[in-house]
C-alpha positions as CSV (number, residue, x, y, z in Angstrom):
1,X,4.5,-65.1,48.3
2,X,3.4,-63.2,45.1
3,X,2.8,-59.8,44.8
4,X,-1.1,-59.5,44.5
5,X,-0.5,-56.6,41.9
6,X,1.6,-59.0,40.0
7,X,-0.7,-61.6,40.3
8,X,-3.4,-58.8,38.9
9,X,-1.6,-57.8,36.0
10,X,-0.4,-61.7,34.9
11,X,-4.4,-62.7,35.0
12,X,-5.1,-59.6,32.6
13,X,-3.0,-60.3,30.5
14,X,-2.8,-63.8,30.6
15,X,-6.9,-63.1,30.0
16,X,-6.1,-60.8,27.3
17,X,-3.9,-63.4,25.5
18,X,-6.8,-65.9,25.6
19,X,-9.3,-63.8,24.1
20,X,-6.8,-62.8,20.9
21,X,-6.2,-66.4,20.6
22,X,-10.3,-66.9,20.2
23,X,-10.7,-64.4,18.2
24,X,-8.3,-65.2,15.8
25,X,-9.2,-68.8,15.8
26,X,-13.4,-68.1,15.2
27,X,-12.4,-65.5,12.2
28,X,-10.5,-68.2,10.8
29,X,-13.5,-70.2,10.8
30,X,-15.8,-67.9,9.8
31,X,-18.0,-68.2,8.3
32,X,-18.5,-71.6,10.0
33,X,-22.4,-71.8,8.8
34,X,-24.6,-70.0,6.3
35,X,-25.2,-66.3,7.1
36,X,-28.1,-64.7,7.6
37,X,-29.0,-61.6,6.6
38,X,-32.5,-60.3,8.0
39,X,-34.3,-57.7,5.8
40,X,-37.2,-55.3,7.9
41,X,-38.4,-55.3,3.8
42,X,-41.3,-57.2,2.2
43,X,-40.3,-60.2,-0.3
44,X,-39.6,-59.3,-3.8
45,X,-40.5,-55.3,-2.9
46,X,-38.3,-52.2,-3.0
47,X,-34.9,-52.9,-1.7
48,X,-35.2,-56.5,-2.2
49,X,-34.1,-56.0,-6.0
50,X,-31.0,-55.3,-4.7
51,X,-30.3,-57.5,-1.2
52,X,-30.7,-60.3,-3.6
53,X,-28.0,-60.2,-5.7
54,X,-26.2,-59.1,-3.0
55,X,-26.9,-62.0,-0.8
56,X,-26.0,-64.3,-4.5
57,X,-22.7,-62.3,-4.6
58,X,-21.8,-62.7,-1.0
59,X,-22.4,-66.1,-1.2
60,X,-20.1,-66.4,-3.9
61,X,-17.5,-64.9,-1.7
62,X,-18.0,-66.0,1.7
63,X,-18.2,-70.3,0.0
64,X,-21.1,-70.4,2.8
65,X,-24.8,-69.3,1.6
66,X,-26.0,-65.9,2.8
67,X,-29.7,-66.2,3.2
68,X,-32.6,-63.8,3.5
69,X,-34.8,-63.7,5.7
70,X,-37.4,-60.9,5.2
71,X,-39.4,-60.1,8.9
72,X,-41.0,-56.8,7.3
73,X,-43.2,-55.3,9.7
74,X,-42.9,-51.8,11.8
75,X,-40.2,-50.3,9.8
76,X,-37.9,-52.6,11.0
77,X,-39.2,-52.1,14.9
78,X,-40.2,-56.0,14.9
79,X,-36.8,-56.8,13.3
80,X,-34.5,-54.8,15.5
81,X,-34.6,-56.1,18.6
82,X,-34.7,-59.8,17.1
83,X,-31.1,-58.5,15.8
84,X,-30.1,-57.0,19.4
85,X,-30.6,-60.5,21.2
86,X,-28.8,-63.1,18.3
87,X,-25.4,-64.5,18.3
88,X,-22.9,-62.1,18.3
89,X,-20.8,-64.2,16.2
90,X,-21.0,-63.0,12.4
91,X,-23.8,-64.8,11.4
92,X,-26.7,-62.8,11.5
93,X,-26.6,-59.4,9.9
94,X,-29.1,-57.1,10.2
95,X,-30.1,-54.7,7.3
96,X,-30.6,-51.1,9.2
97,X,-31.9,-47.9,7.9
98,X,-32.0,-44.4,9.5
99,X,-35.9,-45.1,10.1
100,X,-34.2,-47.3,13.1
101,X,-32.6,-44.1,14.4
102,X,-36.2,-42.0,13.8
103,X,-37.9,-44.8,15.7
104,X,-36.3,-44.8,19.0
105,X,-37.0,-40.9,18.8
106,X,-40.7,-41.2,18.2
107,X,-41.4,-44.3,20.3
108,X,-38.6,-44.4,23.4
109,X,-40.0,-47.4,24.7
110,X,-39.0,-49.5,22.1
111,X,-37.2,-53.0,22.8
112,X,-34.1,-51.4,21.2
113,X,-31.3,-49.1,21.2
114,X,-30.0,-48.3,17.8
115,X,-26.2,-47.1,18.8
116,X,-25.4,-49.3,21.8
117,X,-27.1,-52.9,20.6
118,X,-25.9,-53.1,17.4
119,X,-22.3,-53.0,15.4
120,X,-22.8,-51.0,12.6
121,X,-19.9,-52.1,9.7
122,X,-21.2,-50.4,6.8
123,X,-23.6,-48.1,4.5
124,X,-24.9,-49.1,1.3
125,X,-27.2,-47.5,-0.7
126,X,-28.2,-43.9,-0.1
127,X,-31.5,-42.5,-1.6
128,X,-34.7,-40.3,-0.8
129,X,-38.3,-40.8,-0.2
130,X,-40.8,-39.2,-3.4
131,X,-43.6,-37.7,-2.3
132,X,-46.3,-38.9,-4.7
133,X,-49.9,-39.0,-5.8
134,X,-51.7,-41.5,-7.8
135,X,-51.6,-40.3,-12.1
136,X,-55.2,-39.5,-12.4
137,X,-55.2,-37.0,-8.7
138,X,-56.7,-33.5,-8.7
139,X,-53.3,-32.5,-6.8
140,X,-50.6,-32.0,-9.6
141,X,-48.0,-29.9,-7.2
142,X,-47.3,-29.7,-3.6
143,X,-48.8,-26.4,-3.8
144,X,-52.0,-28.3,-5.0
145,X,-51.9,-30.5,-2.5
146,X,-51.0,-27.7,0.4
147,X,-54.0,-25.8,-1.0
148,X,-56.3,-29.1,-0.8
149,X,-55.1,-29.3,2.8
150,X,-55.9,-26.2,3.9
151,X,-59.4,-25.9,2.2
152,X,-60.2,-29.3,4.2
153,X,-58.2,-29.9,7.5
154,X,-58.1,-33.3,8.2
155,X,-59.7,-34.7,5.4
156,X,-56.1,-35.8,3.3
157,X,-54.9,-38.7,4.4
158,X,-51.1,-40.3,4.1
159,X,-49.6,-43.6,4.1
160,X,-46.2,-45.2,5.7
161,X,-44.4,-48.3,6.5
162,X,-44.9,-47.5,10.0
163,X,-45.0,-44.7,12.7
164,X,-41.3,-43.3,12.6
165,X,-40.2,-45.1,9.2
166,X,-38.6,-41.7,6.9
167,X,-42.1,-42.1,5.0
168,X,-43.7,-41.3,7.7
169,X,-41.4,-38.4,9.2
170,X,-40.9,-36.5,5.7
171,X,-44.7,-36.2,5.6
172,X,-45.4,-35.4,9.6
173,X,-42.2,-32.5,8.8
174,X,-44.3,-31.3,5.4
175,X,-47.7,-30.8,8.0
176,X,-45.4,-28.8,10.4
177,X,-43.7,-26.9,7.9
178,X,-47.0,-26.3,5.5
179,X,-49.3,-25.6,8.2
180,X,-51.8,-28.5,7.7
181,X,-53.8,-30.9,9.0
182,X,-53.6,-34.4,7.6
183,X,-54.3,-38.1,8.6
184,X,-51.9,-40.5,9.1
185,X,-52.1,-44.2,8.5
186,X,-49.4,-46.5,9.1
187,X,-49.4,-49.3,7.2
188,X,-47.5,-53.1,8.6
189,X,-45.5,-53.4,5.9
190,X,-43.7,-50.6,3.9
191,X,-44.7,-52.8,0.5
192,X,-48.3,-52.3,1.1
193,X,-48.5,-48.7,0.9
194,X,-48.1,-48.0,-3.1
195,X,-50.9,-50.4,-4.0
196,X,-53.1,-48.3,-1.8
197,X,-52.0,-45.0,-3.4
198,X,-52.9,-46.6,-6.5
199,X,-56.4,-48.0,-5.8
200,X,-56.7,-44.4,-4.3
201,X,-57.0,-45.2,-0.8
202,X,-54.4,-42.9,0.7
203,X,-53.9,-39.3,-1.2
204,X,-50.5,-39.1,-0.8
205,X,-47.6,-40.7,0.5
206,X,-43.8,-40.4,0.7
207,X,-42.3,-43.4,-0.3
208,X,-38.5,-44.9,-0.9
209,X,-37.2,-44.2,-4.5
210,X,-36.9,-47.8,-4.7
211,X,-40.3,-48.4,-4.2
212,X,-42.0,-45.6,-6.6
213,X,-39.4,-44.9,-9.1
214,X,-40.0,-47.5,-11.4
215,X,-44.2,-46.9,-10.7
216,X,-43.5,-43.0,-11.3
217,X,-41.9,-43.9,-14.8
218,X,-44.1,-46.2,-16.2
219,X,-46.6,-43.2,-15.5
220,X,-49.2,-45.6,-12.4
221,X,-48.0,-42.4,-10.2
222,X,-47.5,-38.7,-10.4
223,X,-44.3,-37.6,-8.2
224,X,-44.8,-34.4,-6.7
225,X,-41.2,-33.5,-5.4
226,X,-38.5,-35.5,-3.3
227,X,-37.2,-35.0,0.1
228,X,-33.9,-35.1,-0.9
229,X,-31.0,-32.6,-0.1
230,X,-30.4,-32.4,-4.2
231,X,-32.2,-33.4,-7.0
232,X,-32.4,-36.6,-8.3
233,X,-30.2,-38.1,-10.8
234,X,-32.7,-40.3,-12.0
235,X,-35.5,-37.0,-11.8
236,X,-33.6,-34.4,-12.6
237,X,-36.8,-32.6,-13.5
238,X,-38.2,-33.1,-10.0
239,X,-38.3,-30.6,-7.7
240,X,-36.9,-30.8,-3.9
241,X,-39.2,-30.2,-1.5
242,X,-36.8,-27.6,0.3
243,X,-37.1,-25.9,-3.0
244,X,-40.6,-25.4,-2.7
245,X,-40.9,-24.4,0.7
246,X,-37.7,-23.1,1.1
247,X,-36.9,-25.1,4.7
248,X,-34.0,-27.3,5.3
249,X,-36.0,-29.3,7.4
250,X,-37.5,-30.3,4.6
251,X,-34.6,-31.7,3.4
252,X,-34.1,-35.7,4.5
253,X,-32.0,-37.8,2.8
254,X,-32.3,-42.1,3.6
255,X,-29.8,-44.5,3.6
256,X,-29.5,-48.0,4.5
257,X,-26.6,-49.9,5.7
258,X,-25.8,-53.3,7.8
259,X,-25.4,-54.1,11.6
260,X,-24.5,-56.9,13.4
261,X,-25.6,-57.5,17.5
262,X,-23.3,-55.3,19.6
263,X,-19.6,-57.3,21.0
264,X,-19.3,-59.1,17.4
265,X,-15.4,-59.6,17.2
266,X,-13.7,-56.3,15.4
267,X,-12.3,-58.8,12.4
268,X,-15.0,-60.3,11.8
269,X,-16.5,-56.5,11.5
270,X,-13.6,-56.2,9.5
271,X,-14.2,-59.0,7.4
272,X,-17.8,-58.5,6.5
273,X,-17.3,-54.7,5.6
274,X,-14.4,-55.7,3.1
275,X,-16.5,-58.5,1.4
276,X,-19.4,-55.9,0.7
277,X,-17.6,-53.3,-0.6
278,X,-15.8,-56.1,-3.0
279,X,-19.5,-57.3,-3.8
280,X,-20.7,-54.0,-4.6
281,X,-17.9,-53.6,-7.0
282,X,-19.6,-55.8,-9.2
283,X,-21.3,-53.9,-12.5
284,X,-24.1,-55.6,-12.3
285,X,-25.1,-55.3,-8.8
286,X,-24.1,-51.2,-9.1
287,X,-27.0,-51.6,-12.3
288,X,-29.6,-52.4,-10.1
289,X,-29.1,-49.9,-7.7
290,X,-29.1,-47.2,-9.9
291,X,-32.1,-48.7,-11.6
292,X,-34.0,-48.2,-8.3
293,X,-33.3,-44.6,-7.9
294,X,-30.0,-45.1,-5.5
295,X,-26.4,-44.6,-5.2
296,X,-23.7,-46.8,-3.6
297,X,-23.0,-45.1,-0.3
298,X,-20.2,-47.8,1.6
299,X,-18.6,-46.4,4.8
300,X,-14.5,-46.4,4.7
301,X,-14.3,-48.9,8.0
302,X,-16.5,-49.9,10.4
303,X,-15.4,-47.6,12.9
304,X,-16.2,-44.6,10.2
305,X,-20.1,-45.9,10.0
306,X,-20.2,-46.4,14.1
307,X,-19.6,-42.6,14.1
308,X,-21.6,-41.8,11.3
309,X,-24.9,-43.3,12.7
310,X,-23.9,-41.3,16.1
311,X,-24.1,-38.3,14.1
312,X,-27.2,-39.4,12.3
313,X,-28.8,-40.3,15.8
314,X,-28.3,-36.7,16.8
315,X,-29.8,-35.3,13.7
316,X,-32.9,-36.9,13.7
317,X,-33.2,-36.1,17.0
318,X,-33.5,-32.9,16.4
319,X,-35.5,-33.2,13.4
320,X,-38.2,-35.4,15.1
321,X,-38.3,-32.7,17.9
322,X,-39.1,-29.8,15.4
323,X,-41.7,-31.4,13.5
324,X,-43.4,-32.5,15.9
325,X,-43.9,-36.2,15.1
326,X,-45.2,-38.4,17.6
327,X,-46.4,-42.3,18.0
328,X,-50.3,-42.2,17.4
């Protein structure tokens, strides 16, 4: 009779065997069907200049189409859990920001949980939110606006893509650091909140750089200062908030990156990570992120963007616990 221990061990690896053998046989048939990649971002608005091309370039490389589908609405807080419960198979891939991470923070309940439901592979662009004003405001500085703040608690109002999106933390950190009283108003979609600054619905807002940039220099809005950790390459003459009010806190960089659901095969992880860091080689698609106010920020491996949104988790923890920001 056979040892049960024996017997044990041959199922394991016997098991083991059987899995390697899948997974080598769905990676050489991936992609087996178009890819899509599901942006938390309007049509045609902010990062959507460059997901395009991206998607175009992808296709070019995968010989399968890699299709948007754009489910703007929350910050991403409708999209995410879509993500969480597809295929884990390499065919949907989610586009994830840190807003994801300052979510969870702001509204536990949420359907999701950004580190154990999803496979991060990869960074791509890193940026800032602008804090800006329409051209023709009274508030020229953030000491102006600070000043209008104080004289009439509650009476500013800002805008965001959603309660928890990085528009909507920089401004909530600003209050708490300042020592004001302003209005929130979270907005569906992150694409609707620049028009209203313009009409002159909202007072102020911090928006994505790829949003307001191009607004800023074709002189529709006045930018008051960024929340960036440096100054901008594209405004150098800008000043950082953290500057002004001489907090770190203050100091928020954003970046957005891809995910896949969680238990998507390591090579295909693999596979998708190389492909967009060859896709972003191209000069083209590196000329439209610049244009938009961002930088190329790809992660080495998968396993070295897995750790880096752990450490980002634990960050924004903390920053969402000292400024105070909370679900309305």
């Amino acid at each position: 009779m056979m040892n049960s221990g024996m017997t044990k061990s041959s199922l394991r690896i016997a098991a083991a065997l059987l899995l390697a053998a899948a997974s080598a046989a769905s990676l050489a048939q991936y992609p087996a069907k178009a890819i899509m990649l599901v942006s938390p971002f309007p049509a045609g608005a902010g990062p959507d200049a460059y997901l395009r091309p991206l998607a175009m370039k992808l296709t070019e490389q995968f010989g399968q189409n890699v299709l948007i589908d754009n489910r703007a609405g929350g910050g991403g807080a409708l999209m995410m859990p879509q993500l969480a419960r597809a295929a884990a198979d390499g065919h949907t891939v989610g586009v994830v920001t840190n807003a994801n991470l300052i979510q969870k923070h702001v509204q536990p309940a949420l359907a999701f949980d950004p580190i154990a439901d999803f496979a991060h592979f990869t960074r791509l662009v890193a940026g800032t939110t602008v804090l800006v004003v329409t051209a023709n405001s009274p508030m020229a500085s953030v000491e102006d606006l600070v000043a209008h703040a104080r004289a009439s608690p509650g009476k500013l109002n800002y805008g965001s893509g959603g309660i928890g999106t990085p528009s909507h933390l920089a401004a909530a950190t600003l209050q708490s650091v300042a020592g004001i009283d302003t209005v929130h108003i979270p907005y569906k979609n992150s694409g609707d909140v620049v028009p209203s600054v313009l009409r002159g619905d909202l007072h102020f807002s911090f928006q994505v750089a790829s949003f307001v940039v191009p607004q800023i220099k074709a002189g529709k809005l006045r930018a008051l200062a960024s929340a960036s950790s440096a100054r901008m390459r594209d405004l150098p003459d800008l000043p950082t908030l953290s500057e002004i009010l001489k907090s770190e806190l203050v100091a928020q960089d954003t970046w957005v990156g891809l995910a896949t659901p969680a238990r998507t095969p390591t090579a295909i992880l693999k596979r998708l990570h190389w492909e967009t860091v060859k896709a972003l080689a191209d000069p083209v698609l590196l000329q439209v992120i610049e244009r938009s106010g961002l930088s190329p920020a790809l992660s080495a491996s998968p396993e070295e963007q897995q750790a880096y949104v752990r450490s980002e988790n634990e960050k924004w923890r903390q920053i969402v616990k000292l400024s105070g920001a909370k679900a309305e």
